[in-house]
C-alpha positions in Angstrom: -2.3 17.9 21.0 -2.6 19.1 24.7 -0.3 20.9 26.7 1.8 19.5 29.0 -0.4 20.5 32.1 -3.6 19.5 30.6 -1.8 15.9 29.6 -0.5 16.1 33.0 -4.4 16.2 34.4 -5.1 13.5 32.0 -2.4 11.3 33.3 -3.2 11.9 36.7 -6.9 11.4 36.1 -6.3 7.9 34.2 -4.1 6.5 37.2 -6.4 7.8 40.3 -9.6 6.2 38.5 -7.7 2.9 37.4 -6.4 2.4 40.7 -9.3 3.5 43.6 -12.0 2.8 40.3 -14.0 6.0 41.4 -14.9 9.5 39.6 -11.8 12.1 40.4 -12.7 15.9 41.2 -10.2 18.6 41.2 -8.8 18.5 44.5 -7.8 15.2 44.1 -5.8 16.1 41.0 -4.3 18.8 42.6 -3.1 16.6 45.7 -1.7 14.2 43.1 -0.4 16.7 40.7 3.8 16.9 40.5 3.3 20.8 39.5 1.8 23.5 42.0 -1.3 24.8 40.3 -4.5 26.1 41.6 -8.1 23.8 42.0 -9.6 27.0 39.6 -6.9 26.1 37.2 -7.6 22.7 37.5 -10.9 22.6 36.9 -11.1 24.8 34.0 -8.3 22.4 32.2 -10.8 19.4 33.0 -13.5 21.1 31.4 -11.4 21.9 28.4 -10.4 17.8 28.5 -14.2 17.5 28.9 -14.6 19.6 25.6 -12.6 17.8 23.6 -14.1 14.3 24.9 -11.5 13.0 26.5 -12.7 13.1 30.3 -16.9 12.9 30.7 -18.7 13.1 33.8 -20.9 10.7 35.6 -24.2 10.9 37.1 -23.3 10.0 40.7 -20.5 12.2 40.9 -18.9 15.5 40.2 -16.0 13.8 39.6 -14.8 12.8 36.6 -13.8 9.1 34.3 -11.8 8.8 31.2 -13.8 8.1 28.5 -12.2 5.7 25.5 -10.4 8.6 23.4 -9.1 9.6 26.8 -7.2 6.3 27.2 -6.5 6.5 23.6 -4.3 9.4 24.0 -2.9 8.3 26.9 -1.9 4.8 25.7 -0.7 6.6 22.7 1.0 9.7 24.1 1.6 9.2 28.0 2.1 6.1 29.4 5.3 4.2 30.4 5.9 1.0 31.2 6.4 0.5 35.1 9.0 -1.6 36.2 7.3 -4.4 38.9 8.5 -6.0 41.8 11.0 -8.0 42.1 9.4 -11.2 43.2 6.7 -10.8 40.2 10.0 -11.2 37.9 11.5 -14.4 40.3 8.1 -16.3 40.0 7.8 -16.1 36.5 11.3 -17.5 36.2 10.7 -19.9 38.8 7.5 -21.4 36.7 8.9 -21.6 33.6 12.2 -23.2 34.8 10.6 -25.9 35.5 11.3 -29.2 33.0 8.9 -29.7 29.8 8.4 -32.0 27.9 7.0 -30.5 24.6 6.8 -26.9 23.0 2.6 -26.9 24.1 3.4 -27.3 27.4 5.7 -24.5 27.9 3.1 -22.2 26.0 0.0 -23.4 27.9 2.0 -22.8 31.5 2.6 -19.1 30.2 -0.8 -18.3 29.6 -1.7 -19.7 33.6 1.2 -18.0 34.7 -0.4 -14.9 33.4 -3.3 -15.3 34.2 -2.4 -15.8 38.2 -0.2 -12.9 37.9 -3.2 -10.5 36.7 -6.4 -12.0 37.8 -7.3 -11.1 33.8 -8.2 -14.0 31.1 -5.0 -14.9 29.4 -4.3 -16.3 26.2 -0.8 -17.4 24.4 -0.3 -19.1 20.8 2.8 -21.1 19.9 5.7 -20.2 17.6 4.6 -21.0 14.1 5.9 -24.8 13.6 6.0 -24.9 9.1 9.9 -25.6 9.7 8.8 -28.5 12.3 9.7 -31.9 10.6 7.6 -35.0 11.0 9.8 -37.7 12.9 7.3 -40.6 13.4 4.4 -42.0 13.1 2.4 -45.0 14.5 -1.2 -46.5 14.7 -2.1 -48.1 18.1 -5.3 -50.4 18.0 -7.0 -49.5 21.2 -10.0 -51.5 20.7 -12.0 -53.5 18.1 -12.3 -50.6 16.0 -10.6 -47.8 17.6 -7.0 -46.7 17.1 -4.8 -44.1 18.3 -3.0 -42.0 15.6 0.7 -40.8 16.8 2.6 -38.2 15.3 5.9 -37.3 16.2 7.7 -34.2 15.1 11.4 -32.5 15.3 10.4 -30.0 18.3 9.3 -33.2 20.4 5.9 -32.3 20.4 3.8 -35.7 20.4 0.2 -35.3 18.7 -2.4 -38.0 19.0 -6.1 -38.7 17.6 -8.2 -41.2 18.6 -10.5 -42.9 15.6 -13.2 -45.3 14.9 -12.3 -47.1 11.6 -14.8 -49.0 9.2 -15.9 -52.4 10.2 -14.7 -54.2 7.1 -11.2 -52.3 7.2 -7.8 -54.6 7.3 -5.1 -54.7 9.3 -2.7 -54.8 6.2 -4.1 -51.6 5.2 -3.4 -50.3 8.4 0.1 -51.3 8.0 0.8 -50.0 4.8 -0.7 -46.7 5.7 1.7 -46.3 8.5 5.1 -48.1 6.5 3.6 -45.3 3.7 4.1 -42.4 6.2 7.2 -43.3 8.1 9.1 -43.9 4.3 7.6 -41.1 2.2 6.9 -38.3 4.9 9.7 -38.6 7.9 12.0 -36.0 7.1 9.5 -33.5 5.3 8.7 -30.4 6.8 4.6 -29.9 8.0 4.0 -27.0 5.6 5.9 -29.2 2.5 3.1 -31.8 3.4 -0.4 -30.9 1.6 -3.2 -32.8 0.9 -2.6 -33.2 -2.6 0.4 -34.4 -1.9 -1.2 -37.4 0.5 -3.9 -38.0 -1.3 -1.3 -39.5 -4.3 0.9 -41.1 -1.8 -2.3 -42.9 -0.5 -3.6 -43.9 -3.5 -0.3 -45.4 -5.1 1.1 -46.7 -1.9 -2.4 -48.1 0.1 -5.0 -48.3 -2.6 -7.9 -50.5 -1.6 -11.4 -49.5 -0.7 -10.4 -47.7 2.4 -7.6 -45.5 1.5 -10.0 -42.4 1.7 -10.9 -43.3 5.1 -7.2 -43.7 6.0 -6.3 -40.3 4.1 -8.7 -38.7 6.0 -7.3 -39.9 9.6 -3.7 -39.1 8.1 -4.5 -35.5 7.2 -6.2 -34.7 10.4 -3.6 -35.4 12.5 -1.1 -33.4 10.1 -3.1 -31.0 10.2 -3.3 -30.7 14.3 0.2 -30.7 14.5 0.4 -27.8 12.3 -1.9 -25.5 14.1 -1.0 -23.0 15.9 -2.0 -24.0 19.5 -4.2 -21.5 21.3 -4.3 -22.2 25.6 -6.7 -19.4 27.4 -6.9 -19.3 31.1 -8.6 -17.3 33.3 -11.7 -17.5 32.1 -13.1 -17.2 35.2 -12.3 -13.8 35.5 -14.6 -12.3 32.9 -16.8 -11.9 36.1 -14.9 -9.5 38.0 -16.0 -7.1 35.0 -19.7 -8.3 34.1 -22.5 -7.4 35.9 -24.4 -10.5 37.8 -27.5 -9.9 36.2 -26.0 -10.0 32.7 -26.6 -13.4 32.8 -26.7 -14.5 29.1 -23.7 -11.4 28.1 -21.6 -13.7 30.9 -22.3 -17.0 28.7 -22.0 -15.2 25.5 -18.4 -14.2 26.9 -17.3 -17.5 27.3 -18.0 -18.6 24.4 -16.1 -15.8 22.6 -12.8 -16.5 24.3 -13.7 -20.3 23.5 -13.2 -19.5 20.2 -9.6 -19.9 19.0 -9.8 -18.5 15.8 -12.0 -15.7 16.5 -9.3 -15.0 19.5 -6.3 -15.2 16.9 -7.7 -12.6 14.4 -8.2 -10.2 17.0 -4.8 -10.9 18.6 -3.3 -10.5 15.1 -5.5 -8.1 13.6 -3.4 -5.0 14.4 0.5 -6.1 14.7 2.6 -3.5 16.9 4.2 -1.2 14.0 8.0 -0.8 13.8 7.7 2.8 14.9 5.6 2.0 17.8 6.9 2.9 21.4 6.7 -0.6 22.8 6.3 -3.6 21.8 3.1 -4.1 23.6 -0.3 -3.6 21.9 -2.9 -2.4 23.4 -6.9 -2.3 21.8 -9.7 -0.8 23.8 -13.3 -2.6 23.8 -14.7 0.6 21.6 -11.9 -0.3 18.8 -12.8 -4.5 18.8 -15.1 -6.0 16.6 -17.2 -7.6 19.4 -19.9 -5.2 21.6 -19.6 -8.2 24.5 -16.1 -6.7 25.0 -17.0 -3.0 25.3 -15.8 -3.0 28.7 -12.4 -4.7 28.2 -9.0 -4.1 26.7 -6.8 -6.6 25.1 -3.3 -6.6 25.2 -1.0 -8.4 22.8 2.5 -8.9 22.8 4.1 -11.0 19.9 7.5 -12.5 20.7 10.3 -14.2 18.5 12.1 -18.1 19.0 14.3 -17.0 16.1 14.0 -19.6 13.0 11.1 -21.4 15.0 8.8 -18.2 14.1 6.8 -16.1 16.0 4.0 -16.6 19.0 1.6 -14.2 20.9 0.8 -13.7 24.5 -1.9 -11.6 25.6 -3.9 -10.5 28.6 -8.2 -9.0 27.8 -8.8 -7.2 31.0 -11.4 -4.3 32.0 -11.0 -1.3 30.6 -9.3 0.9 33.8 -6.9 -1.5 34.1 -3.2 -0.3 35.4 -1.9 -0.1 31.7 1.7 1.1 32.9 1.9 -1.9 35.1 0.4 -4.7 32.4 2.6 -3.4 29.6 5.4 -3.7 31.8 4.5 -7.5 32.7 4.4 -8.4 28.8 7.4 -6.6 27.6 9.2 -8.7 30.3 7.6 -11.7 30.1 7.7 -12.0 26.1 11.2 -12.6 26.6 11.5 -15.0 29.1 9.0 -16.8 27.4 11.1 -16.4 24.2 14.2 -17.5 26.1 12.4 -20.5 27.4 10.9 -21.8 24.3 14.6 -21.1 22.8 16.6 -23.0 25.5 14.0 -25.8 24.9 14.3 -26.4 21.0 18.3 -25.9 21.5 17.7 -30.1 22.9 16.7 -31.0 19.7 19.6 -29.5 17.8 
């Protein structure tokens, strides 16, 4: 552990370089410091930080940058929350006061909202939905061998696939396949639902040559609406922290936050621990699986919609980012989105 002056420094050095993004030298920790205490002093504590790799140096500069165990202790050991203004806090509930119409919506807004707030690439998953019910169900032909697939469920979210059946498929079939759904599987919960379960329902109630076909179009659209649903926005501000010329680690970049899954394990890979300060994660670059994300920080927040589970929200952003001021912004707005998403499924009670 360091003492309190030389976490002090630390503090002081993390701050100044996160918010003018330039090496800092001893004087300017000594302007900034809330202690009186000589540049001599200073500068022999930031070669002891130095030492113990905390602080490193930079070509161009006398000055001197955190390095990644350097925001490690701090994130661990020093920083605070900060509390934000108070129109930050009135435009959040201002955009998510506005009416919905289903669950996905109110979780893709949040992810924009964040995302404007920050100028970082936000993501936010839905609550888990394995207590969501399935309330209807219906095949629309669209054309001459394309149908629409709608599935209705208790949180009023309304999913819909579009398929290309066989050309010698009936319309009976058809019928049966959705009089089979509406009488066997309103009522059940999604995660009571699983393929074996359909594929004996479709081949005791359909039958016929097609009732693999039809199986399959049933279980896909299931199986959307019991996805977690991943919305990212922002991507478009992966270039504030890429270099132009990196022209191929740009595309590589947004890919990676293209992919959902990928996204989701790192979001979910190290849950906040009960004993942890706040309720906010936060992973540097060196500690993520991916090299393309070095330079960035992710920051996860999980939040609760009681017996409708869990969702995440969280915000990748470079690396010297104003932590105090981000882990504010989540711990806040994991609850209104909580509150939101709450006041919403109270409609279907």
């Amino acid at each position: 552990m360091l003492t309190e002056r030389q976490e002090l420094i630390l503090k002081t050095i993390i701050q100044d370089f996160t918010h003018k993004h330039e090496p800092v030298g001893s004087k300017t920790v000594m302007k900034q410091l809330p202690i009186k205490v000589s540049s001599a002093t200073i500068r022999n504590e930031m070669a002891v930080l130095e030492d113990q790799g905390l602080i490193e140096k930079t070509h161009s500069s006398s000055g001197r940058v955190p390095s990644s165990e350097g925001y490690r202790y701090y994130l661990d050991n020093l920083v605070e929350p900060l509390q934000l203004p108070e129109s930050v806090y009135n435009q959040i509930v201002y955009q998510l006061d506005r009416p919905f119409h289903q669950v996905n919506e109110i979780v893709q807004e949040a992810a924009k909202i964040l995302s404007d707030l920050t100028n970082y690439t936000a993501f936010a998953e839905g609550p888990e939905s394995h207590d969501v019910t399935v309330t209807g169900f219906r095949i629309v032909p669209l054309s001459n061998r394309q149908v629409m697939a709608i599935l209705v469920t208790s949180d009023g979210n309304v999913k819909n696939q579009v398929y290309a059946l066989p050309h010698n498929i009936h319309g009976d079939e058809i019928e049966k396949a959705v009089r089979m759904i509406n009488d066997e599987l309103v009522g059940k919960s999604l995660k009571d639902i699983s393929p074996t379960l359909l594929k004996s329902l479709t081949s005791h109630q359909i039958g016929g040559e097609h009732s693999s076909e039809l199986l399959d179009l049933v279980e896909d659209v299931l199986k959307d609406a019991a996805s977690e649903q991943m919305y990212v926005d922002g991507q478009i501000n992966l270039l504030n922290n890429t270099s132009e010329k990196d022209i191929k680690d740009i595309r590589s970049l947004y890919e990676l936050v293209d992919q959902n899954d990928l996204i989701s394990e790192l979001m979910t890979t190290s849950p906040v621990t009960k004993d942890a300060k706040f309720p906010v994660k936060v992973t540097l670059g060196s500690e993520l699986p991916n090299d393309l994300l070095k330079n960035y920080s992710l920051l996860t927040a999980e939040y609760s919609v009681g017996n409708h589970g869990k969702g995440t929200i969280a915000l990748l952003g470079p690396t010297n980012m104003p932590y105090s001021q981000m882990i504010g912004l989540l711990e806040y707005f994991r609850n209104e989105l909580a509150r939101k998403l709450l006041d919403y499924y109270g409609k279907f009670q």
